[in-house]
N, C-alpha and C positions, 0 to 999 in steps of 0.2 A: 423789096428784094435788093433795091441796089444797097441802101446804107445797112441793110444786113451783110452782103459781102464785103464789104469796103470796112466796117467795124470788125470781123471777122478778120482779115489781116491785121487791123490795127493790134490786137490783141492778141496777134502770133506770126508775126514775132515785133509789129512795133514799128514805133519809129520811122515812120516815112512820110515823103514829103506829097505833095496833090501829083507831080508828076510819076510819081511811085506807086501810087495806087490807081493812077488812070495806065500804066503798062500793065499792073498785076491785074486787075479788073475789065481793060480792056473797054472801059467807058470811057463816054468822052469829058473833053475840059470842062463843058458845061457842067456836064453831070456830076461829076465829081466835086465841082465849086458847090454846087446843091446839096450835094451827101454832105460833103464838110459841113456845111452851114448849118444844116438840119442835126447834125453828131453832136455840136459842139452845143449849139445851142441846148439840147437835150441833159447835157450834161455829160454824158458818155465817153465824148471826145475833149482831150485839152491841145493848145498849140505848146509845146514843151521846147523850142526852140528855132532857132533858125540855120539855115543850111548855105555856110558864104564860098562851098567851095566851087560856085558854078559861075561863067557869067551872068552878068544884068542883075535884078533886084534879087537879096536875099530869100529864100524858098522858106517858109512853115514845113517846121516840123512836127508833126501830128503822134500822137500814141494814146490809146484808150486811158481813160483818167481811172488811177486805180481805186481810188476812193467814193467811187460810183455803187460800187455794192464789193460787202465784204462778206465772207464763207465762214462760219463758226463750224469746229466739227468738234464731236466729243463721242469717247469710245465708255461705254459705261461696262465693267468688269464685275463679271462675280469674285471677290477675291478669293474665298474661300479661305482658308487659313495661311495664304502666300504672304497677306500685311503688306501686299502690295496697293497703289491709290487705285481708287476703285472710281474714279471718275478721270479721265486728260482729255483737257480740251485745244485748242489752237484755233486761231482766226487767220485768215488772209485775203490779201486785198484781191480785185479783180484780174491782175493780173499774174497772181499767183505768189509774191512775196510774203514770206507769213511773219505777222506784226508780235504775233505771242502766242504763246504757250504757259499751261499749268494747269497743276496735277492737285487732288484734294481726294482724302482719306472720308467716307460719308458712311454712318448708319441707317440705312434704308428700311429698317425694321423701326426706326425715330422720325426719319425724315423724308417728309413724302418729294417724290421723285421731281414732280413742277419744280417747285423751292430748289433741291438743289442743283437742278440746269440752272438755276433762276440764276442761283448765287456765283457758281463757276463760269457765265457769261457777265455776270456784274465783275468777277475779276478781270476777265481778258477786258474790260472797255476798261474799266482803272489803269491797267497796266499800257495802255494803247494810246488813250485820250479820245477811243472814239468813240461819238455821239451814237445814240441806239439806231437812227437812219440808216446810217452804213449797213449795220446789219441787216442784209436780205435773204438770206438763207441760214437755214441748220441741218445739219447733216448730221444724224445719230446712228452710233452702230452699238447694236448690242449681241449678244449671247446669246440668239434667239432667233425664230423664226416671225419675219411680220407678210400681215395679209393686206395687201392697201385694198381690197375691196370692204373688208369690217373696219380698218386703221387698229387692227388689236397685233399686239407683241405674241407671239404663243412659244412653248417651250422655253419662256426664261426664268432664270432661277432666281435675279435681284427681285426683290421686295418692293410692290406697287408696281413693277415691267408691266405686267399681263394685265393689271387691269381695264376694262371697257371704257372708251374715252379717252387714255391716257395723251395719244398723239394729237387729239384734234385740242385737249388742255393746255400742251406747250406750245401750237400756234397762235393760240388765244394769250395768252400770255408775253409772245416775245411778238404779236400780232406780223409774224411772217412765214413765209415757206420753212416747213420743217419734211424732210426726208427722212426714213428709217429705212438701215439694212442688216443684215446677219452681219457679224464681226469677221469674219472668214471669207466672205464676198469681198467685205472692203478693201482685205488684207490680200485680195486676188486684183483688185484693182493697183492697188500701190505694182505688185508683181507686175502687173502688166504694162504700169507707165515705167516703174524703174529697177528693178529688178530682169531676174532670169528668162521672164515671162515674155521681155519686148519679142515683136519679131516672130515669136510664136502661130504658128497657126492656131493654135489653142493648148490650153495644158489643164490640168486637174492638178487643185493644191490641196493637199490632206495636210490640215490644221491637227499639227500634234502641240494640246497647247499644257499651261501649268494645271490646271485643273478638269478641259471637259477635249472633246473632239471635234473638229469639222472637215467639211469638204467646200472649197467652190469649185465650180466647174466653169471654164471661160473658152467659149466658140468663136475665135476668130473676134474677140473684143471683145465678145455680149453674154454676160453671165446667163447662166440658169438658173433661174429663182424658182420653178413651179409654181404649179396651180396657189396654195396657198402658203407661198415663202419659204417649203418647205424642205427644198430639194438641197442637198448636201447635210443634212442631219444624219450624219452617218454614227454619231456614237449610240443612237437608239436601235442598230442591226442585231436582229438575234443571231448568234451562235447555237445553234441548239436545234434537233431533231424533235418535233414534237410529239411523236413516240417515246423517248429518250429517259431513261431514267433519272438522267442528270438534272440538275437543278439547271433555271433559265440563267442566262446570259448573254449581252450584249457586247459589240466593241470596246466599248467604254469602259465593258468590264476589266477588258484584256490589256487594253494598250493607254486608259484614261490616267489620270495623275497620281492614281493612288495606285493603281495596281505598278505604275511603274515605281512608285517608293516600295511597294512590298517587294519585289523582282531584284531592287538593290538590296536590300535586307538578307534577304536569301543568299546572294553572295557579299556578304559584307562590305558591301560598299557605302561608304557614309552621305550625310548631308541630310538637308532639312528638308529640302524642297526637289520638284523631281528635275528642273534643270541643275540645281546641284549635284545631285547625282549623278544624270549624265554628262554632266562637265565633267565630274571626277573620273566617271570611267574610261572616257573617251582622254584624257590627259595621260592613262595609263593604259591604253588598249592592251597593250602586250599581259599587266597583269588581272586583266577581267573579259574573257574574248568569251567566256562562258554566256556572262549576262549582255553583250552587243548581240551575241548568237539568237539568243532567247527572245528578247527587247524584236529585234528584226524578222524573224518567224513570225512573230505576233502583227507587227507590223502588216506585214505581207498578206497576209489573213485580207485586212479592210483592201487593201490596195487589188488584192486579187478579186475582189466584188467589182469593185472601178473599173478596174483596166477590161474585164471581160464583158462591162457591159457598154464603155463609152470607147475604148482603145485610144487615149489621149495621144498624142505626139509627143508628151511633156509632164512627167509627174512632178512638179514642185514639194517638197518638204519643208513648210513652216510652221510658225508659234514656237513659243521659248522651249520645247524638247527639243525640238531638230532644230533650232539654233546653236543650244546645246553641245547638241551631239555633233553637228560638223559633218565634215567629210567622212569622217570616222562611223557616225550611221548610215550617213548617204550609201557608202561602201558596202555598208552591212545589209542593208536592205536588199540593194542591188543584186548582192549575195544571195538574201536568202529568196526573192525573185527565183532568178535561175536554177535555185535549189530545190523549192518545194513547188514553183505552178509552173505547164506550161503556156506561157503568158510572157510576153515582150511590151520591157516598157522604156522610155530612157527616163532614167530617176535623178536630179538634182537638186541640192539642199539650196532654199533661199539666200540670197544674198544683200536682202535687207537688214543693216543693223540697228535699225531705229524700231519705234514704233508700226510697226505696219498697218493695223487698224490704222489707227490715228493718220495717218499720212494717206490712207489709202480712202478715208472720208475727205478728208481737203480736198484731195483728187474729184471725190464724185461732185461732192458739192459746190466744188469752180466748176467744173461742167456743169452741173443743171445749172445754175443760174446764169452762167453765161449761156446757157442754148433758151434762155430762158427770156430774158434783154433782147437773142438776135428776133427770138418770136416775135416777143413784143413790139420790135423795132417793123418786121415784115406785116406784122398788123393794122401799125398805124396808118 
């Protein structure tokens, strides 16, 4: 327990010296000489410098060695017809610097899924110089629901995801820790360390993305996954009276990527892709308030499920639509909120411009494996 808290500082925020970790620690000199000793030796810890501004002998300066274990994360995309890369991975070291990034266009209907993590972690070590040791974690986020009690992916639509076995084959293969999450959770983690999210008592992020829908739901830090992965699979909600004459319909139907290129269509608003669209319409609000009106009614629909069964403190709006769209949907939704439910929410568009999956797997996966080290460390 002690060189678990004592490494625990080291690694956030660093850099200090034995007399710095026996005030924050509150052990004594001995002990602290011990933990060092044991850190270092381990490998965990390095001496990164010395400290001459005190009197008497120069102080060691201490900080977790970052090349102790490194975080491979990689977010796997259904592209759908976006020709967007359907694979971005990134590594970073223990202390959260990230060494590389890259992004690879893959036929998964050619190429089975092992091979190509295989290939796109053989590029992050090319590009890095480092040896496969380092890497002790992988953190994959997909498009999809998974159950770590089977290790099976469900509801995903890449080619070879879902198959039985697939998770416990890329362990065997990169012979380490591999973690799976929904892409939408991940993208709620990034939220939550750098985004709108910090600070939050918790918030609900409705993934409005380029081709499908998600929810994560995040409780004061701690996502909800459900019984089997399955919780924030919100584009599978029916719309539809089962009495109803109407043909069925879901979310997805209403507010998913295609329905929102038909929606521009209808008011002639151009572009290939559905964040083009609402880029274009949202750069000209004044002359398309028809289709923001519409676009945010529809919205309102999922959100109005949300809000009346969890009552978030915090709706987040992410994925490339409501990046998209900006303020300019935020506004609209908010709109149509007060327009059609009564229901109170505060509604805010994400403020990540990067990758969010992607960034938001780094996130979980320097977490597990650094809670993962302090175990190890409290075991020994």
């Amino acid at each position: 327990m002690n060189e678990s808290a004592a490494f625990a500082y080291l690694l956030d925020p660093g850099m200090l010296t034995r007399a710095d970790l026996r005030k924050l620690t509150a052990l004594s000199t001995p002990t602290i000489s011990e933990v060092l000793r044991r850190l270092v030796g381990s490998g965990l810890v390095s001496v990164v410098g010395h400290n001459s501004g005190r009197p008497g002998p120069n102080a060691e300066v201490y900080s977790a060695n970052p090349d102790a274990a490194w975080t491979v994360a990689i977010s796997v995309r259904d592209i759908g017809a976006s020709g967007a890369p359907s694979l971005a991975a990134a590594v970073c070291d223990l202390t959260g610097v990230v060494r590389g990034r890259v992004e690879s266009r893959v036929d998964f209907l050619e190429t089975d899924p092992v091979d190509a993590l295989a290939a796109v972690v053989s590029r992050l070590r090319a590009e890095t110089g480092a040896p496969a040791s380092w890497i002790r974690q992988i953190q994959l986020g997909v498009a999809g629901s998974y159950d770590p009690r089977t290790e099976t992916i469900h509801h995903v639509e890449v080619p070879g995801f879902g198959r039985s076995g697939l998770v416990p084959e890329i362990a065997a293969r990169f012979g380490t820790r591999v973690d799976v999450d929904n892409d939408v959770n991940l993208a709620a983690v990034a939220e939550r360390r750098r985004g709108v999210g910090q600070g939050a008592d918790g918030f609900a992020l409705l993934w409005l993305g380029q081709d499908g829908l998600g929810l994560a739901i995040d409780i004061g830090g701690a996502l909800m996954r459900g019984a089997r992965g399955g919780a924030g699979e919100i584009g599978y909600m029916p719309l539809y009276a089962p009495d109803s004459a109407h043909s069925k319909i879901a979310l997805q139907d209403l507010v998913g990527g295609a329905a929102v290129l038909d929606l521009a269509r209808e008011h002639g608003i151009p572009g290939a892709t559905p964040p083009e669209v609402v880029s274009y319409a949202a750069a000209r609000r004044a002359d398309h308030p028809q289709f923001f009106s519409q676009l945010a009614d529809r919205v309102s629909v999922g959100l109005a499920a949300v809000i009346a069964v969890l009552d978030p403190p915090l709706v987040v709006l992410a994925g490339e639509v409501a990046q998209a769209g900006g303020e300019a949907l935020c506004d609209a939704v908010a709109g149509a909120m007060q327009r059609n439910e009564p229901l109170q929410a505060q509604i805010a568009v994400t403020t990540i411009d990067d990758d969010a999956v992607l960034l938001g797997a780094l996130d979980a996966g320097l977490h597990s494996i650094r809670e993962a080290l302090l175990s190890a460390i409290s075991d020994a």
